[in-house]
N, C-alpha and C positions, 0 to 999 in steps of 0.2 A: 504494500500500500504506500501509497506517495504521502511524503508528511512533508511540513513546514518545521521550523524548527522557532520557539519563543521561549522567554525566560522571563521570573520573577522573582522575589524575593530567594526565595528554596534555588535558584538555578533554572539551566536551559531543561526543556523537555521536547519532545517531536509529537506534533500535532497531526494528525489525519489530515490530508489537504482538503478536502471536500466539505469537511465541517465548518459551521457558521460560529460553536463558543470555542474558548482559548485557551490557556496553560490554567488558568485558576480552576475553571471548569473540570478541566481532566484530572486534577488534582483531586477535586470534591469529589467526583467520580469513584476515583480510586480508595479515596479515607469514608466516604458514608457509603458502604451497601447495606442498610441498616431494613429497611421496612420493601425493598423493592417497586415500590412505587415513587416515580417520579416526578418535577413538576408538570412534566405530558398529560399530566392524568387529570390535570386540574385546570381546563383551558381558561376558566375563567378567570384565575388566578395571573395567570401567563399576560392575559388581555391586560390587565389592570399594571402590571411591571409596564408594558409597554409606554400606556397611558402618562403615567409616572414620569417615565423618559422623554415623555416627549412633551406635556406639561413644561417640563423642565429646559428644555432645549428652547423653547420658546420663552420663556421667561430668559433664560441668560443672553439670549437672542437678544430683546428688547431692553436688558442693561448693558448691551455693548461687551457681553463677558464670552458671546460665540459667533465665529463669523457666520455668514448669512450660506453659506454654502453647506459650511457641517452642521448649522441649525434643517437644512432642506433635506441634507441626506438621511439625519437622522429624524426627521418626521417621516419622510417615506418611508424609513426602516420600519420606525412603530406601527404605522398606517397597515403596511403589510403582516404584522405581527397580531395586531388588534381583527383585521380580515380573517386570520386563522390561519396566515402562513408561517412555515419554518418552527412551530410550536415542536415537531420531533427532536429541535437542538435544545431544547430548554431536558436537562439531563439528569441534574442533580437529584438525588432523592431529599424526599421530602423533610425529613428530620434530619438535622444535619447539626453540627457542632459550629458558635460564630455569629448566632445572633440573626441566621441567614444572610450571612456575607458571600456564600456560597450562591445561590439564588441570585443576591443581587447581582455577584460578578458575571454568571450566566447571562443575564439580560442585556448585563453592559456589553459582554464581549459578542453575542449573538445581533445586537442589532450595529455596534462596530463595525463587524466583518461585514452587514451584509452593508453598509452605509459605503463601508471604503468601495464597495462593489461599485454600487450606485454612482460613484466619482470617477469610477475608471480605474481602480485599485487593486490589489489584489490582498487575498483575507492573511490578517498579518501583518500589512503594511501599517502599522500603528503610529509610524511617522506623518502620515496625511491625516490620521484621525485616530483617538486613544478611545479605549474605551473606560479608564477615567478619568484622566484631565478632561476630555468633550463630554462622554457619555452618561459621566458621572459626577459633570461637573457643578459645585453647589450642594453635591449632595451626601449623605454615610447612607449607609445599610441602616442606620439607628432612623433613619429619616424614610428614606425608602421602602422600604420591606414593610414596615406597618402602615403606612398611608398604602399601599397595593393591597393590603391584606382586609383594612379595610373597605376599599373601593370593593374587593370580591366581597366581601362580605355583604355587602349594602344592597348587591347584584344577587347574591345568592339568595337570599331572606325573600326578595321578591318571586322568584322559583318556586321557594319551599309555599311560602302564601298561596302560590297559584297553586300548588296539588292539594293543599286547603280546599281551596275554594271549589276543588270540583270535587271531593271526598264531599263535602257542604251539602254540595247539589244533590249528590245521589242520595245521602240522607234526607232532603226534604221532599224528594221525589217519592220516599217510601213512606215519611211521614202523612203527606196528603194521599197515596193510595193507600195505607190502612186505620187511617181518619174514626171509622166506623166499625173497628174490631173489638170488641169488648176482651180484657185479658185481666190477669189478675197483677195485681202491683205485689212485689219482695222487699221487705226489709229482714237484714242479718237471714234471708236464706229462708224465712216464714212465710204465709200467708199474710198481707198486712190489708188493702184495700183497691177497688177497683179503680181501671186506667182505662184507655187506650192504649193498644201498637200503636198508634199515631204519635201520641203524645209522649211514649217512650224514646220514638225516632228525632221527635223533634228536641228532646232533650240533649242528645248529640249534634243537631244542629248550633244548642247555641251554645253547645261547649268548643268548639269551631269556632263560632264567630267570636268568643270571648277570646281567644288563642289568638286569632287574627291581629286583634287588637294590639296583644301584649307583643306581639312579633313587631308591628310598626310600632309598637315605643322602642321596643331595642337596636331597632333600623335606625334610630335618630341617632342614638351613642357613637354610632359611629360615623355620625357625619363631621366629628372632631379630629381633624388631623394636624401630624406634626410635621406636615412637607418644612422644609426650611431651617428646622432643628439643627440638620450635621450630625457632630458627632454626640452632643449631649443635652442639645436645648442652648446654647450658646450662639450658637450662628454662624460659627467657624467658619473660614473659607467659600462666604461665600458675603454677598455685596448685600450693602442695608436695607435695599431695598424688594430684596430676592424673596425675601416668606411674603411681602404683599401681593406682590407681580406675579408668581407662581399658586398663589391661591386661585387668585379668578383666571390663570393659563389652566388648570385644573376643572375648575369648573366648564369651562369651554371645553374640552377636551371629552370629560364625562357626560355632560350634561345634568348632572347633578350639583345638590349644594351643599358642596361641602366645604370645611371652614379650618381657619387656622386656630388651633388653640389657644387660649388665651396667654398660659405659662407653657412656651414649647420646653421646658424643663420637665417641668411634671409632667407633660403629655411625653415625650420620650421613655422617662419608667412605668408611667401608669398602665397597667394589662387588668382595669375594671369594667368595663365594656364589654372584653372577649367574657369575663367570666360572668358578667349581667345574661349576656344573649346566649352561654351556655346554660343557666340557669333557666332562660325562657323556651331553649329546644328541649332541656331535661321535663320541664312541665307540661309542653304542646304532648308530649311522646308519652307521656305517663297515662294523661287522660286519655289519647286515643290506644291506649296498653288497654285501658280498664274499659271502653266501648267493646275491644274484642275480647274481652272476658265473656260481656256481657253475650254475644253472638254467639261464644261457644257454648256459654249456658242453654241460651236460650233456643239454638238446637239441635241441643243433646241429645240422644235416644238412638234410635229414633222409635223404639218403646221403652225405653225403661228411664227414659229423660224428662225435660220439659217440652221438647218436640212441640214449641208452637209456633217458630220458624224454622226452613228448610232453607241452607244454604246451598248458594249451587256446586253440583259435585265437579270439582275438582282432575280428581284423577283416584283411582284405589286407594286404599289407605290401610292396605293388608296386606303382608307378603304371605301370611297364613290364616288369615278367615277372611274366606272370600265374601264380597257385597258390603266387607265394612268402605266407608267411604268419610274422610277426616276432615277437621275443618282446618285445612292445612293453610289457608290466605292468612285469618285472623291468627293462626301460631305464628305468620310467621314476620307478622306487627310485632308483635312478642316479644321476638328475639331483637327483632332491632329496638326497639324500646330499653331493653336489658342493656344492650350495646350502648347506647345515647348517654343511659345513666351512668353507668363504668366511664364512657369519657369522659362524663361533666368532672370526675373525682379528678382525670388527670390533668384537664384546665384549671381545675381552682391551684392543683398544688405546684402547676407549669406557672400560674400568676403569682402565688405566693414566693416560690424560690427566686424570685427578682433580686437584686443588689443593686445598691446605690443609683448610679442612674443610668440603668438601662435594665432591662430584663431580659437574660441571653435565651431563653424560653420558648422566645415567642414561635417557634419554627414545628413544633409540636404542637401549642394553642391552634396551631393554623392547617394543619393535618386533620386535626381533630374536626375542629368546627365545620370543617367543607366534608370530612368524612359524615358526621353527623346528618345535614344539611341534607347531601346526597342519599344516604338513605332514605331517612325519612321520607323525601319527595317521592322516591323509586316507591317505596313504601305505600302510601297514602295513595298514590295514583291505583297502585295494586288492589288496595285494599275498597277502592272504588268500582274500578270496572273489572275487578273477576270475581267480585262477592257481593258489594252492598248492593249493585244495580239487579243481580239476579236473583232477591231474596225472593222469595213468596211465605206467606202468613199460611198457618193451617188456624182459619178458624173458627170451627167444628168444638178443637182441642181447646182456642184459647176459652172460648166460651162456657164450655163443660166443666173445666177447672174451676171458674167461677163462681157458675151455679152449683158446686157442691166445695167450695171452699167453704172452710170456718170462717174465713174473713169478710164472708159476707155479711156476716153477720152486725160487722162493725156499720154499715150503712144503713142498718133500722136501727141502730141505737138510739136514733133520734125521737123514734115513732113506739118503738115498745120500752124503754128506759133500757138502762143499765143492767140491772138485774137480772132480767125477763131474759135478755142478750146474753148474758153470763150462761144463763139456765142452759140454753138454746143450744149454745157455743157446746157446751158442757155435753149436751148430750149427744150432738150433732159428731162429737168426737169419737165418744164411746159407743156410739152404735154403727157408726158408718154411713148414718143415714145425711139426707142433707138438709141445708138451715131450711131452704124453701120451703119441703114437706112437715118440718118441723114445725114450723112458725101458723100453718095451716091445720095442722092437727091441733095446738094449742089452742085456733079461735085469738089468736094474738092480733090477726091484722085480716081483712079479706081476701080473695084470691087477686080482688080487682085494686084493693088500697096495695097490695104487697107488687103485683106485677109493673104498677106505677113507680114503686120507687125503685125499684129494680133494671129501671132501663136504661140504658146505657147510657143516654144525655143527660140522667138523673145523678149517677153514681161518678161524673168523672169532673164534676164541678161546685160551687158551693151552691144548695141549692133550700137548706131551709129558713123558712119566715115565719114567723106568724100570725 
């Protein structure tokens, strides 16, 4: 293979000619095979480095700190980077040792190489253009890498929202189709009081839309960035007017608004943001955990269950009893739910182990949160159109439960007292029999006062007056 030959601090090393990143790169390469996953894996991530670079290149542009040529080359670089090109040279694996110096240098030297191209250069020739006196110029890894980490982020959260939002849908679509199913309400796993399936579906509707919620307030946190910091929140090496100028180059670039922090000192160490919106995916992923509790419960059996919904079948669910059939979609929200919470433990303690000022951390915070993210979405999409949209109600079953539940009996309390209920409840236990025949042998109520409050628009709302 044909190489180049470039050197840095460590010494020369021989570069593949065809590749776009440079000695630092293949170095990172070489010192992290840690997780196998690269930053390829994370295009969004990739987009937003670019962003950042060229943000930048414009800003030093308009302080007279880059000339107008390597400002041009290095915006086409990003421009094509940001399109979805050359993302196979971004190499480094994701956790890496450096604060993501690693990362940054890939970016630098990846749209370097291809900038010198762009001039008439050849990759390597760092004498026409560096990747960082130009590429990097005004900027640390302490400044970069989380102003990009945030930008993915802000992008991502919007993602995860949208498989929200159609998880949403399919739940109200099943809400208003079983509107009119009479079933029995559980508390602690008893008989407690009558519901609808509708009104059960809609209850996950608005634990969705309250998540939603809580997702765009932790979308805001990080609309605080420390572009302009350098190496500490100081401003090092770069001109006084460079954190202004390169905020609103940023905001043109993303289209978003995003802001300089107030103290780029404290925004430099601070990692309470990554661990807020870890905290708000650990919550979204928990409640929709305990929805598909709920789904498995409810149907279980499919005789010896609650069997008052049929999930749609899947695939076998036995390598040795045949026709069993599992509810394998909502296990397998489950399992990533399990996963979401396990991460959140290693953002809070990747935030915590911070020093002075900087937190060398964040490279792991940022694995995690896009790993999280990503499932979930994959997740919630799943758990939308190959289960909630094919549910069907049996209800025959939900209704039967009812009528011979003891918890019926809690919706005449009103009409035969306390006691009389106890009585009812009591015997309704001990004999097998149910409240309804009970209550009508007694003379407690008529066939036609007891059928009235019995009816479904009676029992699932508050309904007495006197």
């Amino acid at each position: 293979m044909s190489t180049r030959l470039e050197h840095d601090l460590i010494g020369d090393k021989q570069i593949p000619i065809n590749v776009y990143y440079g000695v630092q790169t293949a170095r990172a390469q070489e010192n992290f095979s840690i997780t196998g996953v690269i930053l390829a894996g994370f295009p969004t991530f990739i987009i937003s480095l670019a962003k950042v670079k060229k943000a930048a290149a414009l800003a030093n542009f308009e302080l007279d700190m880059l000339e107008e040529h390597k400002k041009n080359a290095i915006c086409e670089a990003c421009d094509e980077i940001i399109a979805g090109e050359l993302h196979d040279q971004f190499v480094v694996d994701m956790i890496q040792g450096g604060a993501g110096t690693s990362t940054n240098m890939n970016a630098n030297e990846v749209i370097a190489n291809r900038a010198l191209e762009i001039l008439g250069h050849d990759k390597g020739e760092y004498k026409y253009l560096h990747p960082n006196n130009d590429v990097n110029l005004s900027q640390s890894t302490n400044d970069a890498y989380p102003t990009a980490l945030r930008i993915a982020l802000y992008e991502k959260i919007y993602e995860l929202t949208d498989s929200m939002k159609i998880l949403r849908k399919a739940f109200m679509k099943k809400s208003d189709e079983f509107k009119d199913v009479i079933k029995m309400g559980r508390t602690q796993l008893q008989d407690a009081v009558p519901m609808t399936l509708g009104q059960e579906f809609h209850t996950y509707v608005t634990m969705i839309d309250e998540d939603i919620a809580r997702l765009g307030e932790a979308q805001q946190l990080v609309r605080e960035m420390n572009l302009g910091a350098t190496a500490i929140g100081t401003g090092i090496n770069s001109h006084p007017q460079y954190a202004v100028v390169v905020e609103k180059k940023l905001q043109d670039v993303t289209g978003r608004p995003f802001v300089t922090a107030g103290d780029l000192v404290e925004a430099t160490q601070d990692t309470g943001a990554y661990v807020q919106i870890s905290g708000v995916l650990k919550r979204v992923v928990t409640k929709i955990s305990k929805i598909c509790n709920d789904l498995r419960l409810l149907s279980s059996g499919p005789r010896t269950g609650f069997n008052e919904i049929n999930l749609p079948a899947m695939q076998p669910g036995s390598s040795i009893m045949p026709g069993k059939v599992n509810p394998v979609i909502p296990e397998v929200v489950n399992q990533v739910a399990f996963q979401v919470i396990g991460t959140d433990v290693t953002i809070t303690m990747a935030s915590e182990g911070g020093q002075l000022q900087l937190n060398v951390f964040e490279p792991v915070i940022a694995y995690n949160l896009f790993n999280s993210i990503n499932m979930m979405k994959n997740a919630f999409e799943t758990l939308a159109e190959k289960c909630v949209i094919g549910i069907t109600a049996n209800e025959d079953r939900c209704k039967d439960l009812v009528l011979h539940s003891i918890g019926l009996v809690t919706a005449l309390n009103p009409y035969i007292g306390y006691e009389n209920s106890t009585n009812v409840a009591k015997e309704a236990l001990e004999s097998g029999r149910s409240v309804y025949d009970i209550v009508l042998e007694k003379e407690l109520l008529s066939k036609t006062e007891l059928d009235e409050i019995i009816k479904p628009e009676n029992m699932i709302k508050p309904c007495i007056s006197k």
